[in-house]
Structure formats: C-alpha cells, structure tokens
mmCIF file of the N, C-alpha and C atoms, coordinates in Angstrom:
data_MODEL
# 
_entry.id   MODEL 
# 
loop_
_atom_site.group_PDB 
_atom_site.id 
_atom_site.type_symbol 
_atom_site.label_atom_id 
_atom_site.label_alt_id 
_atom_site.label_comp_id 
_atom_site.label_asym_id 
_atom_site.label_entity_id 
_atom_site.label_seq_id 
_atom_site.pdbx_PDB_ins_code 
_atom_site.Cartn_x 
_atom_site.Cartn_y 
_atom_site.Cartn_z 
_atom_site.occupancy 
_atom_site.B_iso_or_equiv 
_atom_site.pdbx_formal_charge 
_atom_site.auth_seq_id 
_atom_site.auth_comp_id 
_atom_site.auth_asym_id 
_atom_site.auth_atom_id 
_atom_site.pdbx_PDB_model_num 
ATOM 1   N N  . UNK A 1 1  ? -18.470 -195.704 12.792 1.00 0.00 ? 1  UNK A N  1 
ATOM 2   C CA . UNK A 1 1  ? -17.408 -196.561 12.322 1.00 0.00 ? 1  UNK A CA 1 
ATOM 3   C C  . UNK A 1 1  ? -17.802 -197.121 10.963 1.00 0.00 ? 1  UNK A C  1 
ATOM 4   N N  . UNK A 1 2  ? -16.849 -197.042 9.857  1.00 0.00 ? 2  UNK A N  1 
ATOM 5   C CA . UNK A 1 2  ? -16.940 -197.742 8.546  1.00 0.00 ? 2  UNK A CA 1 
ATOM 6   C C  . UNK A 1 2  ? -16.655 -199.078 8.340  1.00 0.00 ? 2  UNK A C  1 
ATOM 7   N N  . UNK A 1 3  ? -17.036 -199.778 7.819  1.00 0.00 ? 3  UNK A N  1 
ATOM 8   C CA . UNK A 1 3  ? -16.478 -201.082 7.443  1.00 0.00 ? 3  UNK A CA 1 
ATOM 9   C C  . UNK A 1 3  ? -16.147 -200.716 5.650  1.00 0.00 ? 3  UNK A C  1 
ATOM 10  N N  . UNK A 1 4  ? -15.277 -201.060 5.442  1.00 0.00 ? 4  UNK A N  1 
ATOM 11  C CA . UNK A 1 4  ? -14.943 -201.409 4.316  1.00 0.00 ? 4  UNK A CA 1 
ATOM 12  C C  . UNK A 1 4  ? -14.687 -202.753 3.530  1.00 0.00 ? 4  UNK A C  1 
ATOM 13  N N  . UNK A 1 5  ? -15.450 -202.874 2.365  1.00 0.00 ? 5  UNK A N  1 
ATOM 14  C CA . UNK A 1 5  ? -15.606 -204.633 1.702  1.00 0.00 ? 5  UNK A CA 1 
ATOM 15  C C  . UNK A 1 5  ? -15.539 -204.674 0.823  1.00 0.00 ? 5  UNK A C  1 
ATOM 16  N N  . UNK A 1 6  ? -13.725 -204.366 0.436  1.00 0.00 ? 6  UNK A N  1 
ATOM 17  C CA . UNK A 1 6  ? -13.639 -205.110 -0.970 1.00 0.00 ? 6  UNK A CA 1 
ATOM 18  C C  . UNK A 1 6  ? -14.544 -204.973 -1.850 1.00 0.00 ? 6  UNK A C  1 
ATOM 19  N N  . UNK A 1 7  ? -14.925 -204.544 -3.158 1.00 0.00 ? 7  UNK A N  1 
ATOM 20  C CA . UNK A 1 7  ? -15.379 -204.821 -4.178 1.00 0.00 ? 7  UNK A CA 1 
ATOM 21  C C  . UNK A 1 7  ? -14.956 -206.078 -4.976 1.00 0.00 ? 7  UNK A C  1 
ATOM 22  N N  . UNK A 1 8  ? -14.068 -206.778 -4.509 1.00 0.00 ? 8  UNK A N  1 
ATOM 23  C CA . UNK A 1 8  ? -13.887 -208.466 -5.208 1.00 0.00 ? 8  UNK A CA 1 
ATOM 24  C C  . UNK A 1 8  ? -14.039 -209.369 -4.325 1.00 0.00 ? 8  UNK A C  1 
ATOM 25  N N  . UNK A 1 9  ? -14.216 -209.006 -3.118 1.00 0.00 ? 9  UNK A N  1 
ATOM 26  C CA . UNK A 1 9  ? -15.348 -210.084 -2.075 1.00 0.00 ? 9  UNK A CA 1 
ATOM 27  C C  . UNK A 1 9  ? -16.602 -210.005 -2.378 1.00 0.00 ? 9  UNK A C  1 
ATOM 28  N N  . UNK A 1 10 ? -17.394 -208.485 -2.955 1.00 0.00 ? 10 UNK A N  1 
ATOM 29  C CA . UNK A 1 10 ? -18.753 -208.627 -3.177 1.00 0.00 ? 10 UNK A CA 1 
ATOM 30  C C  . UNK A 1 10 ? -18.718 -208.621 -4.478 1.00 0.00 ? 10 UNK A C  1 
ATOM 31  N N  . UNK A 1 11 ? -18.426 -209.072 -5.431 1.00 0.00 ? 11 UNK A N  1 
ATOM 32  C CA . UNK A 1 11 ? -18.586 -209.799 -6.703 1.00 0.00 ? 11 UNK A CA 1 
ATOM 33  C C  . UNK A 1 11 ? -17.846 -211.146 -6.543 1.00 0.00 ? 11 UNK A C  1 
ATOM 34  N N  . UNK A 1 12 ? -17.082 -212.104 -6.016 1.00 0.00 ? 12 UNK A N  1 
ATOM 35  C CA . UNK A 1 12 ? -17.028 -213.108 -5.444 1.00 0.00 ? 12 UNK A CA 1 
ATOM 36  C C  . UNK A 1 12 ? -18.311 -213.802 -5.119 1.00 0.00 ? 12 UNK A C  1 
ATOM 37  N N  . UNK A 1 13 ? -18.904 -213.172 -4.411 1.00 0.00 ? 13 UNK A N  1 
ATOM 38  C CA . UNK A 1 13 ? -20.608 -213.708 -4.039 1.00 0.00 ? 13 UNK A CA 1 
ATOM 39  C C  . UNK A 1 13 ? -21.400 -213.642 -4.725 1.00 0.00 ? 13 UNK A C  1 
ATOM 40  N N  . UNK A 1 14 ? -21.493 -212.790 -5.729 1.00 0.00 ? 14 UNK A N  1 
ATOM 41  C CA . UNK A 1 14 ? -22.712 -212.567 -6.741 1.00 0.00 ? 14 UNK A CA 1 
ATOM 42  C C  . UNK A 1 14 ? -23.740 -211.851 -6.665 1.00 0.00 ? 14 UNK A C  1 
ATOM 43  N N  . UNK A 1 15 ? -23.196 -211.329 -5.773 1.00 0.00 ? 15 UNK A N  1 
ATOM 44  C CA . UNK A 1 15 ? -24.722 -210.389 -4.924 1.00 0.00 ? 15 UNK A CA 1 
ATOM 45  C C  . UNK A 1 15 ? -24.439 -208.719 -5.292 1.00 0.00 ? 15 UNK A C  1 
ATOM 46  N N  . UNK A 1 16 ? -25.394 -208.190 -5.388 1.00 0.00 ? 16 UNK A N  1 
ATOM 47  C CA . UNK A 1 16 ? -24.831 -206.266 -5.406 1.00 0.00 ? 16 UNK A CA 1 
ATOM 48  C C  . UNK A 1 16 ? -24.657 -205.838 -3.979 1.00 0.00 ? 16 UNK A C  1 
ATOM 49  N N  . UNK A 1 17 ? -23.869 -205.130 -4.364 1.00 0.00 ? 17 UNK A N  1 
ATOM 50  C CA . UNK A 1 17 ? -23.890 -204.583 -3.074 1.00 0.00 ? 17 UNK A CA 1 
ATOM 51  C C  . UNK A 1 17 ? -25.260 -204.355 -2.149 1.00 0.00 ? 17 UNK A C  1 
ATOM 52  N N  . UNK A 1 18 ? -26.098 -204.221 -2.125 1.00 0.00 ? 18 UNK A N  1 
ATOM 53  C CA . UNK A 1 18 ? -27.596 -203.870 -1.596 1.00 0.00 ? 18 UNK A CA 1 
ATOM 54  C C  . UNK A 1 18 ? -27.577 -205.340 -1.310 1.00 0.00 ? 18 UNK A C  1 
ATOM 55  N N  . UNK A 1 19 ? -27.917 -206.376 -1.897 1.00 0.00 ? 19 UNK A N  1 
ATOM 56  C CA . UNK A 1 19 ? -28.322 -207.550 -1.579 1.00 0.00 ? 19 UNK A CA 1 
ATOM 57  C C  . UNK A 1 19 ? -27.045 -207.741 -0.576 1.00 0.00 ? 19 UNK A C  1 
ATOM 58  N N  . UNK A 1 20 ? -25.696 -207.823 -0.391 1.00 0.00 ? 20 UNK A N  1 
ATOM 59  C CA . UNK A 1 20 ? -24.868 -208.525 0.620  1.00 0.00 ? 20 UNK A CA 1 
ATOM 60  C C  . UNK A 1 20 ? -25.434 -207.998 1.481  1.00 0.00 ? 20 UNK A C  1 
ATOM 61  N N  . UNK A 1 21 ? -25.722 -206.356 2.110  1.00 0.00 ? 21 UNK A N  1 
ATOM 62  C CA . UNK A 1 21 ? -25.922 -205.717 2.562  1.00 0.00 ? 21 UNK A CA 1 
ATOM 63  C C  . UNK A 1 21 ? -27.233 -206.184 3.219  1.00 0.00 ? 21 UNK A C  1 
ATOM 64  N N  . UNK A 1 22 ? -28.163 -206.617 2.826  1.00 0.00 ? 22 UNK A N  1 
ATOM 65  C CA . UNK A 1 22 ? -29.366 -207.230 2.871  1.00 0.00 ? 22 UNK A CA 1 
ATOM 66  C C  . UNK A 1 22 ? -29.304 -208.781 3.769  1.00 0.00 ? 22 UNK A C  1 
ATOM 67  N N  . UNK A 1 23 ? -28.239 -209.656 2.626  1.00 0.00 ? 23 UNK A N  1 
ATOM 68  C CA . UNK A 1 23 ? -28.035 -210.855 3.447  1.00 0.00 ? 23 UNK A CA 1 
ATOM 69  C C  . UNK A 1 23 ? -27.093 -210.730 4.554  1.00 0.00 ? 23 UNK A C  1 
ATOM 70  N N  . UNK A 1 24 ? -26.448 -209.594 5.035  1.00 0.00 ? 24 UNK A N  1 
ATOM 71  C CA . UNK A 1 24 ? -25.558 -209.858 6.205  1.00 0.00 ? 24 UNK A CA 1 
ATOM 72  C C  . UNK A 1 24 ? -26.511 -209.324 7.441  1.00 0.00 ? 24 UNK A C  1 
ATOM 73  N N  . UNK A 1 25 ? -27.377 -208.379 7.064  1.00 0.00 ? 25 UNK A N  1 
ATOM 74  C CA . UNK A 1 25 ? -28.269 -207.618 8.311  1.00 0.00 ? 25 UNK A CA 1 
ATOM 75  C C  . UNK A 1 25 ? -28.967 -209.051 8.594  1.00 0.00 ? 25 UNK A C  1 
ATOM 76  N N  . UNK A 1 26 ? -29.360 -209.986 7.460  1.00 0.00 ? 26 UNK A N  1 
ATOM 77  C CA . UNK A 1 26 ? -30.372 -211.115 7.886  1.00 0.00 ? 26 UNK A CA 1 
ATOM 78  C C  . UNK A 1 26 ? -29.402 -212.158 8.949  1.00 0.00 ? 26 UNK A C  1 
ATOM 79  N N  . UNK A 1 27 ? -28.424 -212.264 8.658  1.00 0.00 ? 27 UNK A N  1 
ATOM 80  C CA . UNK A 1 27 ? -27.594 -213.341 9.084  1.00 0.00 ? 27 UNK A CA 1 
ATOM 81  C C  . UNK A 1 27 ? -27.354 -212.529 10.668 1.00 0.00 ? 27 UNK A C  1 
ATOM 82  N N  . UNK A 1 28 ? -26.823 -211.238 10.781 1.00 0.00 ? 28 UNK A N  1 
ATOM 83  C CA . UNK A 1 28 ? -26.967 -210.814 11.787 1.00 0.00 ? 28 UNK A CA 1 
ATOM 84  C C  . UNK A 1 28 ? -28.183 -210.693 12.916 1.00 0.00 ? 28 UNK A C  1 
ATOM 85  N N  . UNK A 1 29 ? -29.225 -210.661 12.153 1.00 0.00 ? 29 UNK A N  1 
ATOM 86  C CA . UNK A 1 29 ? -30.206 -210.787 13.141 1.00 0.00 ? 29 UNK A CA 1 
ATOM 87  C C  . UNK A 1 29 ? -30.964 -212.684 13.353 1.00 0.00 ? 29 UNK A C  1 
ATOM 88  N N  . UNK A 1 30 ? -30.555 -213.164 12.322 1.00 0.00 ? 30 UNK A N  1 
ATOM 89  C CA . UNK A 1 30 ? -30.752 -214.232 12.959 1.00 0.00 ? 30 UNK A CA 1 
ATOM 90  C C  . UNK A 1 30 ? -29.612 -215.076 13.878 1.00 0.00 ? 30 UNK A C  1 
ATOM 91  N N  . UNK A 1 31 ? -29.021 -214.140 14.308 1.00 0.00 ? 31 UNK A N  1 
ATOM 92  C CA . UNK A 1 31 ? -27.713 -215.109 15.288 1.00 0.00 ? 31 UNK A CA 1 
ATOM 93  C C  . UNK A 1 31 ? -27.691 -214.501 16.705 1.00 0.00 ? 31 UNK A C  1 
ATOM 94  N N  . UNK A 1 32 ? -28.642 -213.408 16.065 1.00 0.00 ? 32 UNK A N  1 
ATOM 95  C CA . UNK A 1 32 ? -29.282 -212.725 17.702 1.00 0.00 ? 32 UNK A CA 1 
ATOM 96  C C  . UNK A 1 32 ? -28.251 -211.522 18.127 1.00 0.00 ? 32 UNK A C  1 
ATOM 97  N N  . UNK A 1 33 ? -27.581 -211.208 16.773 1.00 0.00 ? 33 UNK A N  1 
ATOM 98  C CA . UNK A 1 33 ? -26.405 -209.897 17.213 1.00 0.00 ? 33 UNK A CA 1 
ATOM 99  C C  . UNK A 1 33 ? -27.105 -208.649 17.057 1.00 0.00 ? 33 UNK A C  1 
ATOM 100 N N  . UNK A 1 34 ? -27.906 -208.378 16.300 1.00 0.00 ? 34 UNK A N  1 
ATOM 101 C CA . UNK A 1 34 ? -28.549 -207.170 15.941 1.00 0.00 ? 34 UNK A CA 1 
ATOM 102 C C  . UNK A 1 34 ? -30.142 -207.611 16.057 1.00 0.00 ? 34 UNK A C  1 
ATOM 103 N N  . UNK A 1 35 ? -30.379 -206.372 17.061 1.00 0.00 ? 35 UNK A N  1 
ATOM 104 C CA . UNK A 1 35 ? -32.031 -206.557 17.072 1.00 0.00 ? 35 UNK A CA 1 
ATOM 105 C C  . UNK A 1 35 ? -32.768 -206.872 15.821 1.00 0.00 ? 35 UNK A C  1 
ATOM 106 N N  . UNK A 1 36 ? -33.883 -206.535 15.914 1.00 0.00 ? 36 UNK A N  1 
ATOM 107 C CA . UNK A 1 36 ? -34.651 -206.448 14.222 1.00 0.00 ? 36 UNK A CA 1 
ATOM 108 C C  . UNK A 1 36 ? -34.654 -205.074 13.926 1.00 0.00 ? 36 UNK A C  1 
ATOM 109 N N  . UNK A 1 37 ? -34.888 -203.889 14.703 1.00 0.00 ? 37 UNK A N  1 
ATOM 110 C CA . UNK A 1 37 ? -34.792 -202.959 14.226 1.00 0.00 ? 37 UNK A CA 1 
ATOM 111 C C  . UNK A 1 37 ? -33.031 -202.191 13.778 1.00 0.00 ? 37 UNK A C  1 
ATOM 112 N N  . UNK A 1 38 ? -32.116 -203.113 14.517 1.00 0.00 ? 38 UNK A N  1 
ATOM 113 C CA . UNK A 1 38 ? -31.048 -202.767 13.980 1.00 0.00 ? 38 UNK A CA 1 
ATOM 114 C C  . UNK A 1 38 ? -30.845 -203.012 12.077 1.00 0.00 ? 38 UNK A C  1 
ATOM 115 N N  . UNK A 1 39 ? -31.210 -204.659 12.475 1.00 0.00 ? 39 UNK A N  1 
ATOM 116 C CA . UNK A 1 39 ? -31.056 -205.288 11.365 1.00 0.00 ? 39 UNK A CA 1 
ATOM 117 C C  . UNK A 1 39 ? -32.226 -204.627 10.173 1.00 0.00 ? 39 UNK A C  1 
ATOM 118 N N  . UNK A 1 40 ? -33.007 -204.555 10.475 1.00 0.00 ? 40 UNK A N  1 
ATOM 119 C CA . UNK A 1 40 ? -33.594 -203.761 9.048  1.00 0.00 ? 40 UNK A CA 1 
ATOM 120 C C  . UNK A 1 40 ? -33.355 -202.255 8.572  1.00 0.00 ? 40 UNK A C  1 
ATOM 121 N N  . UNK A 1 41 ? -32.831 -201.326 9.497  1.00 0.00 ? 41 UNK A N  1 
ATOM 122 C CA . UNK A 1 41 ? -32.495 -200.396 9.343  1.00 0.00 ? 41 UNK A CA 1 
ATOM 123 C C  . UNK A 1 41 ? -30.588 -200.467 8.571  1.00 0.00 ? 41 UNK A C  1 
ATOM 124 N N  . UNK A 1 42 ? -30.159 -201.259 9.096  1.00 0.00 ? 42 UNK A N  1 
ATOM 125 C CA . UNK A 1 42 ? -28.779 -201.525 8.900  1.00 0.00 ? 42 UNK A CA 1 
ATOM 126 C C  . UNK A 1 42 ? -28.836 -202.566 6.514  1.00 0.00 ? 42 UNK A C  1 
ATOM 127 N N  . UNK A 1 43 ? -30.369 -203.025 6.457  1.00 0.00 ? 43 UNK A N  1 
ATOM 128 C CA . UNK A 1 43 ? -30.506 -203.857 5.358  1.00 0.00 ? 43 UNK A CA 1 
ATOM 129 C C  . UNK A 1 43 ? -30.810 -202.471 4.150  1.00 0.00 ? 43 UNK A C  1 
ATOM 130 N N  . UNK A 1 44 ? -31.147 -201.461 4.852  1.00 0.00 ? 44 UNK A N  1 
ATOM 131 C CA . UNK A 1 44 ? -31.741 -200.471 3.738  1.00 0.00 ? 44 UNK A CA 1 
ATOM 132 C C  . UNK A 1 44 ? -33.127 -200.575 3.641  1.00 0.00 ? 44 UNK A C  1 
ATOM 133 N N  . UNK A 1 45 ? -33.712 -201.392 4.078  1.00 0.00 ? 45 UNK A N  1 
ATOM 134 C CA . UNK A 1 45 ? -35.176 -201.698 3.834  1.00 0.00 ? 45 UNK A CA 1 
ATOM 135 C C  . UNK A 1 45 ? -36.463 -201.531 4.655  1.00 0.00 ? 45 UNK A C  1 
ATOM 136 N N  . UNK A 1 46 ? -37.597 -201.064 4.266  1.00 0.00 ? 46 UNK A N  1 
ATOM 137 C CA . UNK A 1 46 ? -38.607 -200.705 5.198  1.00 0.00 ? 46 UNK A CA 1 
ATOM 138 C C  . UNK A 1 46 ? -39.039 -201.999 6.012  1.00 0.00 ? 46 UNK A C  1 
ATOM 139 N N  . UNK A 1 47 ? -39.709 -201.765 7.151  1.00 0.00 ? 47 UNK A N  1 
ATOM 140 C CA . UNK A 1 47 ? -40.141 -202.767 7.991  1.00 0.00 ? 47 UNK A CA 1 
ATOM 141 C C  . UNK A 1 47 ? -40.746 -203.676 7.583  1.00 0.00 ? 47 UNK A C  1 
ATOM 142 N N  . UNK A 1 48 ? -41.769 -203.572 6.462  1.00 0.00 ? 48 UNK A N  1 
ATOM 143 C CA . UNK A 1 48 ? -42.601 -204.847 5.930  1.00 0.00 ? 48 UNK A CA 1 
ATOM 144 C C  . UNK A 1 48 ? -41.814 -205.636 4.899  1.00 0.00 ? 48 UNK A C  1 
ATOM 145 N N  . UNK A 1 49 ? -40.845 -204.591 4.209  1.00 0.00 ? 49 UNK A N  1 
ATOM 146 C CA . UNK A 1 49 ? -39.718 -205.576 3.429  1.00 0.00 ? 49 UNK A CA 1 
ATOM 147 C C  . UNK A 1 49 ? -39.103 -206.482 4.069  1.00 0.00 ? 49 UNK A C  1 
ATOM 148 N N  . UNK A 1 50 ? -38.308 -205.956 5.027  1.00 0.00 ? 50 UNK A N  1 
ATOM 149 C CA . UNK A 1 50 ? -37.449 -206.877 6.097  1.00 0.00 ? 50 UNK A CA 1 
ATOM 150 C C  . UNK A 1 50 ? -38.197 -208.043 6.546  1.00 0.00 ? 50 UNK A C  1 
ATOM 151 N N  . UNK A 1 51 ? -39.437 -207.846 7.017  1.00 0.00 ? 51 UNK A N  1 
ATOM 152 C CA . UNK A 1 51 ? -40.166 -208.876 7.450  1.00 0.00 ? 51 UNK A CA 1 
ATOM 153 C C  . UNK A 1 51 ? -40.589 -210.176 6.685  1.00 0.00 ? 51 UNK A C  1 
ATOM 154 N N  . UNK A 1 52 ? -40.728 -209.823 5.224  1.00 0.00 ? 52 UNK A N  1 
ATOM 155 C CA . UNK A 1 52 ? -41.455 -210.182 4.069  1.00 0.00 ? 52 UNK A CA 1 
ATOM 156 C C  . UNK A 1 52 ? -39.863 -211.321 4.257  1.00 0.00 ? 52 UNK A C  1 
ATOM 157 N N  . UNK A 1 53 ? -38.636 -210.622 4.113  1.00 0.00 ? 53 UNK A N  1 
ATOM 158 C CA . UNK A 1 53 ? -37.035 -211.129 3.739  1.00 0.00 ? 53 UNK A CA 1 
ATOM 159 C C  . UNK A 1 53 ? -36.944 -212.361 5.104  1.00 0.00 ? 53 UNK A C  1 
ATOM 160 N N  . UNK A 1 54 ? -37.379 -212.009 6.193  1.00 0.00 ? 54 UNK A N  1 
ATOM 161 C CA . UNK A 1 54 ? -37.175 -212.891 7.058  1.00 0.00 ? 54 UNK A CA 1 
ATOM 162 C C  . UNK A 1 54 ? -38.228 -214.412 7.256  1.00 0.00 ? 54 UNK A C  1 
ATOM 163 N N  . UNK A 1 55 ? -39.673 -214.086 6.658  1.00 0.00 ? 55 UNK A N  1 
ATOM 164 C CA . UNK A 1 55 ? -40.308 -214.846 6.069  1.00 0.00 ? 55 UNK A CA 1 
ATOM 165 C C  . UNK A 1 55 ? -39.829 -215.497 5.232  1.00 0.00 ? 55 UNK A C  1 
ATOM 166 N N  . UNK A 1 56 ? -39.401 -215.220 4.110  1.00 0.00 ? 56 UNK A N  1 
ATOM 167 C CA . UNK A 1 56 ? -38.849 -215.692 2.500  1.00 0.00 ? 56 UNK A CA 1 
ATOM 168 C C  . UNK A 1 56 ? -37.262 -216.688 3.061  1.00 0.00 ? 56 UNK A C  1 
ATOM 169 N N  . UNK A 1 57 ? -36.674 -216.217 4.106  1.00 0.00 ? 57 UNK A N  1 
ATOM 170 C CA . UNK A 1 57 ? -35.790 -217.150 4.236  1.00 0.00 ? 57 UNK A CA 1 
ATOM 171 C C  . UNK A 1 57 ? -35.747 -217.921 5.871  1.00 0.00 ? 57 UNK A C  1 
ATOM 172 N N  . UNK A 1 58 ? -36.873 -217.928 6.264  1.00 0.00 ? 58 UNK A N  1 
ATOM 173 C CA . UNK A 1 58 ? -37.446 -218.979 7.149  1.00 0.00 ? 58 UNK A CA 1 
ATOM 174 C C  . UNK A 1 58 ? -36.596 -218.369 8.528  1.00 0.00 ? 58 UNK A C  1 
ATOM 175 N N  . UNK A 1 59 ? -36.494 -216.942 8.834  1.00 0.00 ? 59 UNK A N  1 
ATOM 176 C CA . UNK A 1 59 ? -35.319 -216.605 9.949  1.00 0.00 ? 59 UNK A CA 1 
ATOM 177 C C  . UNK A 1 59 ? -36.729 -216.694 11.346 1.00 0.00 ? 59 UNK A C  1 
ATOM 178 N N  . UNK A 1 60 ? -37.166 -216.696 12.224 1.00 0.00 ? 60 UNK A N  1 
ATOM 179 C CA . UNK A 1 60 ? -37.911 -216.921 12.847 1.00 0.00 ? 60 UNK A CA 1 
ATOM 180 C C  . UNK A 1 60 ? -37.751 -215.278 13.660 1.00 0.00 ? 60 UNK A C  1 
ATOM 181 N N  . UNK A 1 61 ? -38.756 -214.444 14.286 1.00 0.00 ? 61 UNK A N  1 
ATOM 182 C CA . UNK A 1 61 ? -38.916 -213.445 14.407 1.00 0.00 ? 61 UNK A CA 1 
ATOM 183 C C  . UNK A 1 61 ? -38.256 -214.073 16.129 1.00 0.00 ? 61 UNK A C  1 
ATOM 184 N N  . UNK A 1 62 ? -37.425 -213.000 16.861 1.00 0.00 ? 62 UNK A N  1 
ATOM 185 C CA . UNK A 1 62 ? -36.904 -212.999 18.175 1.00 0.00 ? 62 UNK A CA 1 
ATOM 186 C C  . UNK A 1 62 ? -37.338 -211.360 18.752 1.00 0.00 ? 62 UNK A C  1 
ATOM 187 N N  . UNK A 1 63 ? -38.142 -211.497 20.008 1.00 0.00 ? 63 UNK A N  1 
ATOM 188 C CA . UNK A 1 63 ? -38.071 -210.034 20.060 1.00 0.00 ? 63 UNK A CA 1 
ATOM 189 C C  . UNK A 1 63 ? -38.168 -210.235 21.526 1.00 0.00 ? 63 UNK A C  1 
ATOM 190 N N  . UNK A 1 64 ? -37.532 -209.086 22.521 1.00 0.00 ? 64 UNK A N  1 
ATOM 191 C CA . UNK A 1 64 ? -37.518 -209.583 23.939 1.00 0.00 ? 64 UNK A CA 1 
ATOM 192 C C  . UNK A 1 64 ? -37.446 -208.250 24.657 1.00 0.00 ? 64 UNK A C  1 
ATOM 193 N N  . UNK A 1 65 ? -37.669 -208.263 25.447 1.00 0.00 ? 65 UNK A N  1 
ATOM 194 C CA . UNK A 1 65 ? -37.637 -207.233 26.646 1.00 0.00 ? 65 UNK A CA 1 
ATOM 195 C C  . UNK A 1 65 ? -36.819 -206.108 26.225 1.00 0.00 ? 65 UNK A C  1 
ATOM 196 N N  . UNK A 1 66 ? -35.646 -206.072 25.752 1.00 0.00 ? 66 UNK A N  1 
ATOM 197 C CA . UNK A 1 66 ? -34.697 -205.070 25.262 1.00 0.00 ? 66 UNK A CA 1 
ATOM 198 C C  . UNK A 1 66 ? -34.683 -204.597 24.420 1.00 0.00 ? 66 UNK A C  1 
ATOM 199 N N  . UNK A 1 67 ? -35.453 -205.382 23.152 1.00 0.00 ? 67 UNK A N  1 
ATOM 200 C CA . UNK A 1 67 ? -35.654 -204.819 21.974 1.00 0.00 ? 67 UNK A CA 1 
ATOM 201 C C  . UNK A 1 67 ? -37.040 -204.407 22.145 1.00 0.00 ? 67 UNK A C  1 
ATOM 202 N N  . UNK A 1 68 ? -38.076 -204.345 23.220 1.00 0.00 ? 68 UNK A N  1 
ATOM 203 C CA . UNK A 1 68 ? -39.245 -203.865 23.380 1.00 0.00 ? 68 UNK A CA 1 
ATOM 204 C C  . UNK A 1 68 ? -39.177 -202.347 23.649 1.00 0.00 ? 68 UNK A C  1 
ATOM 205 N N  . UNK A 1 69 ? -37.895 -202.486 24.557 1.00 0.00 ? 69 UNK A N  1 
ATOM 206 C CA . UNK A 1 69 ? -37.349 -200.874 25.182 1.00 0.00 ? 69 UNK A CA 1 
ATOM 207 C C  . UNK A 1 69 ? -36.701 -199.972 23.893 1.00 0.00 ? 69 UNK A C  1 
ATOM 208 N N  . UNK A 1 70 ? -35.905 -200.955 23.814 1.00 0.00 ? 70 UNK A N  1 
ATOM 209 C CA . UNK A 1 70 ? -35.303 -199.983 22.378 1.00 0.00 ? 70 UNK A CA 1 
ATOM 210 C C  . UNK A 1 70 ? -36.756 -199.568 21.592 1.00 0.00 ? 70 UNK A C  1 
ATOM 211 N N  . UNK A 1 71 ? -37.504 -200.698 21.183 1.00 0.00 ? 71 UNK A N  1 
ATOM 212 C CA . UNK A 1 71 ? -38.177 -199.750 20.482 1.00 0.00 ? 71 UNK A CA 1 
ATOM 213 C C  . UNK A 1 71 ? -39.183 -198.350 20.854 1.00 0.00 ? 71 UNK A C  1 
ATOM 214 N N  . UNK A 1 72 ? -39.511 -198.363 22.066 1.00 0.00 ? 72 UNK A N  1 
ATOM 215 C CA . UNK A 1 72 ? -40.076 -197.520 22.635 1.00 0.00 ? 72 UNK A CA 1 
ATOM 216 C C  . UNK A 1 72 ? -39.269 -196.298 22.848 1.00 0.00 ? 72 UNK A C  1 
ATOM 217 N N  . UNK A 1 73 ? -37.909 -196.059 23.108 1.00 0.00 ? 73 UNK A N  1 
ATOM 218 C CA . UNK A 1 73 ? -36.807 -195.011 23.360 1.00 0.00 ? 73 UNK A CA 1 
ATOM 219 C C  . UNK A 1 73 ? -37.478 -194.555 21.544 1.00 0.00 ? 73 UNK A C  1 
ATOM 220 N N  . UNK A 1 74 ? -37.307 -195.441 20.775 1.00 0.00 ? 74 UNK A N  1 
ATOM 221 C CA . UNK A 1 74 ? -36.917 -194.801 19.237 1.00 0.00 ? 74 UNK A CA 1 
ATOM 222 C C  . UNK A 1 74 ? -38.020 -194.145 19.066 1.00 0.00 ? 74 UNK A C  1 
ATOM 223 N N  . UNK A 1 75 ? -39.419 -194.812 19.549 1.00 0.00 ? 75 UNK A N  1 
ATOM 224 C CA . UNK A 1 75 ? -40.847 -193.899 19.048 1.00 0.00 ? 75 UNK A CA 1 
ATOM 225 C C  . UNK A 1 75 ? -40.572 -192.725 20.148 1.00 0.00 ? 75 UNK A C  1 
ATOM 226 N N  . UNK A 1 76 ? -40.438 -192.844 21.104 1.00 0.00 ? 76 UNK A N  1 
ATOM 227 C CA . UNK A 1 76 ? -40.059 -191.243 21.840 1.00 0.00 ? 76 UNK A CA 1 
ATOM 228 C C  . UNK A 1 76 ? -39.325 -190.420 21.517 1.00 0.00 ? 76 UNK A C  1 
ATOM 229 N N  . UNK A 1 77 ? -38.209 -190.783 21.063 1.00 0.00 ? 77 UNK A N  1 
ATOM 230 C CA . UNK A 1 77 ? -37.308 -190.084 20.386 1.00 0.00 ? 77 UNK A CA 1 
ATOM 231 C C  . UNK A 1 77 ? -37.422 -189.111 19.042 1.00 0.00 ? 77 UNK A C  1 
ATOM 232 N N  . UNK A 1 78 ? -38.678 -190.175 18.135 1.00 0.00 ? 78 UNK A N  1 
ATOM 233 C CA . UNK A 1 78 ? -39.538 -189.335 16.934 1.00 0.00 ? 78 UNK A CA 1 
ATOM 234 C C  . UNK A 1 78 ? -40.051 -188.668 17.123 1.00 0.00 ? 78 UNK A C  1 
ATOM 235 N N  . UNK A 1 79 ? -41.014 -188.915 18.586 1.00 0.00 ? 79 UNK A N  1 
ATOM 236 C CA . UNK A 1 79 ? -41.852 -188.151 18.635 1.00 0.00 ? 79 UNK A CA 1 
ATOM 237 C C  . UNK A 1 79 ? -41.856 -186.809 19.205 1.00 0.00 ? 79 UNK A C  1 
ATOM 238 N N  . UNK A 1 80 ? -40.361 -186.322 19.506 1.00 0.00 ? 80 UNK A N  1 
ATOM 239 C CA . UNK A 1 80 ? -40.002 -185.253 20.239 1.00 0.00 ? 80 UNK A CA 1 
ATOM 240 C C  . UNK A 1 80 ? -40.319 -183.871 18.772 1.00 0.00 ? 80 UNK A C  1 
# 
C-alpha cells in the first residue's frame, strides 16, 4: 500500500522528504505503533543510525516479547 504526501505538506514542514520520512518512523515508534525494526527500516536508515536518532531525540528504546519474535522470524528468514 502507498501513501501519498503532498509535496506542499512536506515543504510546509521544512523537512526533505528523507527527514519527514525519518521524523514520522520516530514518532511512530515512539507511540508504540511500529516496532523498532519496523520503524527503522520504514526511516531509510541503518540500525545504529536509527538508534543514534532515537538517542538524539530522547525516544526511550521499547522492545517486548513480539518484537523479540519478529526479530528472530527476520534472522531466519536471511538466513535461508
């Protein structure tokens, strides 16, 4: 599924596209909608970036039983 966003909502904000893109995966994972691995994969950015981004804006790391599984399906899944 696509989302589509205006190009005068994202110059409205001031942000490039990459950065909204960036601040909405953050906002999403800090409200607990998107795992972390959703949310950094969904930001464009490698794992230590994302982390570095969630540091830099004080989002507190959440990780739980489901996102333990998910991540384990995904390393099995590579590793096929």
């Amino acid at each position: 599924m696509a989302i589509i966003i205006s190009d005068h909502i994202i110059q409205q904000t001031n942000l490039s596209e990459e950065e909204f893109r960036t601040r909405l995966a953050l906002l999403l994972f800090e409200k607990n909608i998107l795992t972390f691995g959703q949310a950094q994969k969904f930001s464009g950015l490698n794992v230590l970036a994302f982390q570095e981004l969630l540091a830099k804006y004080k989002i507190p790391m959440h990780y739980d039983w489901e996102d333990y599984q998910e991540d384990i399906e995904t390393l099995e899944s590579r590793s096929k």
